[in-house]
C-alpha positions as CSV (number, residue, x, y, z in Angstrom):
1,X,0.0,0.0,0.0
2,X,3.0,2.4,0.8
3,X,4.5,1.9,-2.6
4,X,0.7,2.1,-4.2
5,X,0.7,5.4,-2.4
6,X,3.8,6.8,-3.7
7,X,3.1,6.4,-7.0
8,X,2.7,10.1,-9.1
9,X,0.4,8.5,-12.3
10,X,-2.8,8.2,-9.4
11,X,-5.5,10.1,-9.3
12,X,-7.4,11.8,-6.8
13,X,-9.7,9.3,-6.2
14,X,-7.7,6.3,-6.4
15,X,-5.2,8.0,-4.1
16,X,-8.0,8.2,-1.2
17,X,-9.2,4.6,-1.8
18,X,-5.3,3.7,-1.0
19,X,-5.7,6.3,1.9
20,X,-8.3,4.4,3.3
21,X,-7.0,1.1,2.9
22,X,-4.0,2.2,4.5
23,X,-6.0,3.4,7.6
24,X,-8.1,0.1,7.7
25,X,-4.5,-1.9,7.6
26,X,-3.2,-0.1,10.5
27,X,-5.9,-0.5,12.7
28,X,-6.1,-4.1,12.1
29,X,-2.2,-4.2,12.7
30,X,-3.2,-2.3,16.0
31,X,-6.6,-5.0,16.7
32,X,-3.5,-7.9,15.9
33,X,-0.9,-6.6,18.3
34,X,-3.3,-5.9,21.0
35,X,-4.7,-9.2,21.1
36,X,-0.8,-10.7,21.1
37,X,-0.5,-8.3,23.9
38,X,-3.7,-9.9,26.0
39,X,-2.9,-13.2,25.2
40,X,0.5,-13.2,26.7
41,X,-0.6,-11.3,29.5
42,X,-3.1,-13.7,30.2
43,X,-0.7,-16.7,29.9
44,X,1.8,-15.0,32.0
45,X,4.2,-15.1,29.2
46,X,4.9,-11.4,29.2
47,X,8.1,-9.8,29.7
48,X,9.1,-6.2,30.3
49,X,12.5,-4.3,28.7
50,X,13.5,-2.3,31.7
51,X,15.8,0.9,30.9
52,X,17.8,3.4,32.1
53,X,15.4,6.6,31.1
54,X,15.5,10.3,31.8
55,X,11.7,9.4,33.1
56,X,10.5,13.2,33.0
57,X,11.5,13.9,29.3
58,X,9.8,10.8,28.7
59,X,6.7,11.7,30.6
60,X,6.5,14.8,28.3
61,X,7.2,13.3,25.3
62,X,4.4,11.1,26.0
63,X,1.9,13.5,27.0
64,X,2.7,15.1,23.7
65,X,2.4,12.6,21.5
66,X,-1.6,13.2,21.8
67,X,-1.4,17.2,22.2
68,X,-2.4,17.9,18.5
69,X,-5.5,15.5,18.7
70,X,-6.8,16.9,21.8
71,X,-6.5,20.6,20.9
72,X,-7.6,19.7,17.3
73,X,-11.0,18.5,19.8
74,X,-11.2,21.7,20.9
75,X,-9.8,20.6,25.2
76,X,-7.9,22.0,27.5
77,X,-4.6,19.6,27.7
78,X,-2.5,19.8,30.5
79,X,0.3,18.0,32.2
80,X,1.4,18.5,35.9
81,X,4.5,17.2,37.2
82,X,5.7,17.3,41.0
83,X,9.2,18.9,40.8
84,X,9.9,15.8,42.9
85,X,9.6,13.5,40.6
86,X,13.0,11.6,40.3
87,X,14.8,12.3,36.3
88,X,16.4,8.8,35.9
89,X,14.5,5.4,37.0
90,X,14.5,2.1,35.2
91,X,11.4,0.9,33.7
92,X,10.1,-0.3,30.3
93,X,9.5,3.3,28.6
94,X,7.4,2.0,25.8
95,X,4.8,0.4,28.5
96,X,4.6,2.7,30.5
97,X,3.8,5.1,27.7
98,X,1.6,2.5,26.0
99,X,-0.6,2.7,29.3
100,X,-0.6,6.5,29.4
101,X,-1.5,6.8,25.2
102,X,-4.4,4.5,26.1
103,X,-6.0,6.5,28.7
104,X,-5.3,9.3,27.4
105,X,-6.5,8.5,24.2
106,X,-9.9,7.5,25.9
107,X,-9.6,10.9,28.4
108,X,-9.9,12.6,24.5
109,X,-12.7,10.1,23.5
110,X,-15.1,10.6,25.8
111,X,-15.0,14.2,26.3
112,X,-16.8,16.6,24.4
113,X,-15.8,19.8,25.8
114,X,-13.4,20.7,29.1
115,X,-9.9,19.4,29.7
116,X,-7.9,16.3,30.0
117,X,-5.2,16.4,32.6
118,X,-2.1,14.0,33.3
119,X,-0.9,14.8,37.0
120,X,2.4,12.5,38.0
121,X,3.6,12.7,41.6
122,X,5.6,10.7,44.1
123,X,3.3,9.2,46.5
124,X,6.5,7.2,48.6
125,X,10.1,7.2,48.1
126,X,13.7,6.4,49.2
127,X,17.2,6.0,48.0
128,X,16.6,3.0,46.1
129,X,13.0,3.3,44.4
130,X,10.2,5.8,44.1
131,X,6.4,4.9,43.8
132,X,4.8,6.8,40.9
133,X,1.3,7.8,40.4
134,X,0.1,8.7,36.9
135,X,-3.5,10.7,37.5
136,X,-5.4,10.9,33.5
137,X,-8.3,13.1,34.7
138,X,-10.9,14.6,32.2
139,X,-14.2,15.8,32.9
140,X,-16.6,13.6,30.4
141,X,-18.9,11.5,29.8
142,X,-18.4,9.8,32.8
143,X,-19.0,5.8,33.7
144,X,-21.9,4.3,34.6
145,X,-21.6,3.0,38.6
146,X,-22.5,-0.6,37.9
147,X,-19.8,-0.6,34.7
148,X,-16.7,0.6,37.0
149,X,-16.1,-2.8,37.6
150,X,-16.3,-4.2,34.1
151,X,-14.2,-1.3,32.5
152,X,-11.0,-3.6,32.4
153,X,-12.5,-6.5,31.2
154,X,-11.2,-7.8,27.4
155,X,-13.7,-6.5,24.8
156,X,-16.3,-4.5,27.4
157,X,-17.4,-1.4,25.6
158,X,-19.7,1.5,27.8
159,X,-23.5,1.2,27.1
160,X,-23.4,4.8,27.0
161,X,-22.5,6.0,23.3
162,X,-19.3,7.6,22.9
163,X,-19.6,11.6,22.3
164,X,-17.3,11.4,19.1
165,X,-18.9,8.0,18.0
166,X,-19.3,9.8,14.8
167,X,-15.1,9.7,14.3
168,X,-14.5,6.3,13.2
169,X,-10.7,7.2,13.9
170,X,-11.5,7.3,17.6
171,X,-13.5,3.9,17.4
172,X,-11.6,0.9,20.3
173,X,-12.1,-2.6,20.1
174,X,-12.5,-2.7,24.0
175,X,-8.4,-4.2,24.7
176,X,-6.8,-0.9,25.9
177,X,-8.3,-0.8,29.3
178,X,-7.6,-4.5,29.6
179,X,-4.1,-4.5,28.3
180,X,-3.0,-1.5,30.1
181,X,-4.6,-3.0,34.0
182,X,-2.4,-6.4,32.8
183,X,1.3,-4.1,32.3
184,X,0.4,-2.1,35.1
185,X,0.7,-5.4,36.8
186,X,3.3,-6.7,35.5
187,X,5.4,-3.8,36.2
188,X,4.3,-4.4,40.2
189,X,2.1,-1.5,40.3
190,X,-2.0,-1.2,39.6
191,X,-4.8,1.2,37.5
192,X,-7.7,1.9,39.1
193,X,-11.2,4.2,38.2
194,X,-13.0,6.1,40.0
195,X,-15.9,8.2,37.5
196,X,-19.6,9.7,37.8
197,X,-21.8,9.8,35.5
198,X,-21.2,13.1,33.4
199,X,-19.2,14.6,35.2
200,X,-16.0,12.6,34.3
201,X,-13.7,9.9,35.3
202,X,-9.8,9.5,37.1
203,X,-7.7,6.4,35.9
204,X,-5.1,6.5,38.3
205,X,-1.9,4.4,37.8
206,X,0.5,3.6,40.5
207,X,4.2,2.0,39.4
208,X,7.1,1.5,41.4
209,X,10.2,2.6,39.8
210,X,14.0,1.8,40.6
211,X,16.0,5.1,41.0
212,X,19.3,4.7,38.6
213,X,21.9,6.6,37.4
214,X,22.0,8.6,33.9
215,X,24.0,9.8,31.8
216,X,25.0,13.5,32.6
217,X,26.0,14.1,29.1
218,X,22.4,13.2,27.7
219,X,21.4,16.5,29.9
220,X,24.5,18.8,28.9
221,X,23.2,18.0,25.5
222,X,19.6,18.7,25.7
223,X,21.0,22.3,27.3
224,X,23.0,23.3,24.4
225,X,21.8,25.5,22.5
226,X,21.6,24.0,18.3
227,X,23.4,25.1,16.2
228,X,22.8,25.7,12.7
């Protein structure tokens, strides 16, 4: 499809059918390597890639990645991060940010107008490890009382209509919730809900994370100025 796209002789209309095939195959890609992801969760076959990361540049990079989408929704996006928070841990940086795309990706979903905010803080620490706790907070649509439960099971979908169900771009297949309560286990930690009916919901996750040592050149580099 990416060579179909490239090439020049297409015309308009053939060059959105390829458009649209190209967005179908990457969403089944994404429907494929979520349900790898469940099944070795569930068979307790998963394993994690600890690193060595500058965890607050990658906690903004993260929070990021989504910026464009939720301002493009017309939100308030936000991140707030305790100056506390330590810069180097080791943890698996593409979980964790897996876990924080997913909710919030559904923080964007299921808010129609108002904000989406990503508070990180330190909730216990010493000199070997810190506890982390990720807050996604938005003020949306909000979840059903007798759902809260069910909101990390495989495939469970709201009742309640999406706001955006018209954006088939925002559509789920029900694993993210799922997959993201599995990692957040297996990196020792847990996500948890708490939500009222239109007036919004808190996913809160909670990791413990090994303090380490960086490299102080990564910094020096970052505070250089580029030159051109």
């Amino acid at each position: 499809l990416s060579l179909l796209a490239d090439r020049t002789e297409l015309g308009p209309d053939a060059q959105a059918e390829v458009t649209g095939a190209q967005n179908a195959a990457s969403h089944l890609l994404t429907v494929i390597n979520d349900l790898l992801d469940l099944s070795q969760i569930s068979q307790g076959r998963f394993s994690l890639n600890a690193q060595v990361i500058q965890l607050q540049d990658a906690i903004r990079d993260t929070h990021r990645a989504l910026e464009s989408l939720a301002h493009q929704m017309g939100l308030e996006y936000r991140l707030e991060m305790a100056p506390d928070v330590p810069t180097w841990v080791k943890v698996d940086p593409d979980r964790l940010a897996q876990i924080l795309i997913n909710l919030l990706g559904n923080a964007i979903k299921f808010t129609l107008n108002g904000r989406i905010l990503l508070q990180v803080c330190v909730t216990q620490a010493d000199s070997k490890q810190a506890h982390l706790k990720f807050d996604v907070i938005d003020n949306g649509i909000g979840i059903e009382a007798d759902q809260l439960e069910r909101v990390f099971e495989p495939f469970f979908q709201s009742h309640h209509l999406p706001l955006r169900a018209h954006d088939e771009s925002l559509k789920g297949n029900g694993l993210g919730l799922a997959i993201s309560k599995g990692l957040a286990t297996a990196m020792g930690g847990e996500l948890t809900v708490t939500s009222t009916l239109g007036e919004g919901s808190r996913f809160s996750l909670m990791v413990p994370m090994p303090r380490a040592v960086g490299d102080s050149s990564q910094l020096e580099a970052r505070a250089q100025p580029l030159e051109v």
